[in-house]
C-alpha positions as CSV (number, residue, x, y, z in Angstrom):
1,X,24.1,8.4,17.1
2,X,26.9,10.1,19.6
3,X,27.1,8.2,23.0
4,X,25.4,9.5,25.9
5,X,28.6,11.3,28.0
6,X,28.2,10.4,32.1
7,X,27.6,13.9,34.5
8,X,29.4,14.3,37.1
9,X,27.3,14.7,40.7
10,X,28.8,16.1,43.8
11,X,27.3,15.8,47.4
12,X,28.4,17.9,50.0
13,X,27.4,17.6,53.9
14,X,28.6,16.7,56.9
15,X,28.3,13.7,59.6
16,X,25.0,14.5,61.8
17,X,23.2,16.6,59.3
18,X,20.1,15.7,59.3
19,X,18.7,17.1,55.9
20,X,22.4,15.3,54.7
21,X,20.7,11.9,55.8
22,X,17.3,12.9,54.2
23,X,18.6,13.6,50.9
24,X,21.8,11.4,49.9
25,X,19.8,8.3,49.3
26,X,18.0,10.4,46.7
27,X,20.7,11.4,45.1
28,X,22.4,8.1,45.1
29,X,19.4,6.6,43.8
30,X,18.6,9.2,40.8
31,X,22.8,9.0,40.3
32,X,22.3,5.6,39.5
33,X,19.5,5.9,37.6
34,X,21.7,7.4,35.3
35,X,24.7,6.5,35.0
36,X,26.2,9.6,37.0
37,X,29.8,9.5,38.4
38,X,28.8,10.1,42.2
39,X,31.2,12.0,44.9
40,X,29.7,12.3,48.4
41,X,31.9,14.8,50.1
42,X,32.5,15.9,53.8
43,X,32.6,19.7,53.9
44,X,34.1,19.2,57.3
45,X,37.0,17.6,55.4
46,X,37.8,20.6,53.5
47,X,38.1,24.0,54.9
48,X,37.6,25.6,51.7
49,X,33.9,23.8,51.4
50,X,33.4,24.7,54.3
51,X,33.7,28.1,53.8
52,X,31.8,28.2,51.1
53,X,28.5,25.8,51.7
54,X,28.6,26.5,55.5
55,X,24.7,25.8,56.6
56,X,23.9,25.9,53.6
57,X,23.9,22.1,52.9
58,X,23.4,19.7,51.5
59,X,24.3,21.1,48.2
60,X,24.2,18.8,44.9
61,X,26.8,19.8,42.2
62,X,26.0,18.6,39.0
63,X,28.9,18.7,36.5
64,X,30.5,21.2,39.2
65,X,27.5,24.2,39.2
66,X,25.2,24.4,41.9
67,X,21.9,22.3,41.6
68,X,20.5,22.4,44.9
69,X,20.6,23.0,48.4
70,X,19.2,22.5,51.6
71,X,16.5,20.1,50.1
72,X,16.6,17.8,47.1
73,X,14.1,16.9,44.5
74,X,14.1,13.9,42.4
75,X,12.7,14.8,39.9
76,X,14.7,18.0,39.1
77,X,17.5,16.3,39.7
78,X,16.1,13.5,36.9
79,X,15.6,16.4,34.6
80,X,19.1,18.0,34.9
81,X,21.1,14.6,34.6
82,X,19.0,13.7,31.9
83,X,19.9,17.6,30.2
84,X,23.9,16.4,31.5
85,X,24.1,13.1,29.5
86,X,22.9,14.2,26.2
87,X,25.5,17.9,26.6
């Protein structure tokens, strides 16, 4: 039996986003669930983010490719992290 390894989740948004506020306690709350390593990142803190997400967040990163944006779903995040641990 090989050990379940631990996906890695990024958040990016930004202070005063609103759909940021709607959706990080999901994804801290299916993170947990599973075990994920969890950053929560300001794109306003780095210009290359920024640059790249724009308006286009919040954007979840799971194991650094693009899971979502704009809105999150628990359950499809459940169902990738699950897919991540057992990779």
């Amino acid at each position: 039996m090989t050990d379940a390894r631990v996906p890695k989740v990024t958040f990016l948004g930004k202070p005063g986003c609103h759909l940021c506020e709607q959706a990080e306690p999901v994804v801290r709350e299916v993170a947990a669930r599973h075990g994920a390593a969890l950053s929560v990142l300001s794109i306003l803190d780095d210009e290359a983010l920024q640059r790249q997400y724009g308006e286009l967040i919040p954007v979840v990163l799971v194991d650094g490719v693009q899971h979502s944006q704009w809105f999150v779903e628990a359950q499809r995040l459940d169902v990738a992290l699950a897919a991540a641990s057992r990779a």
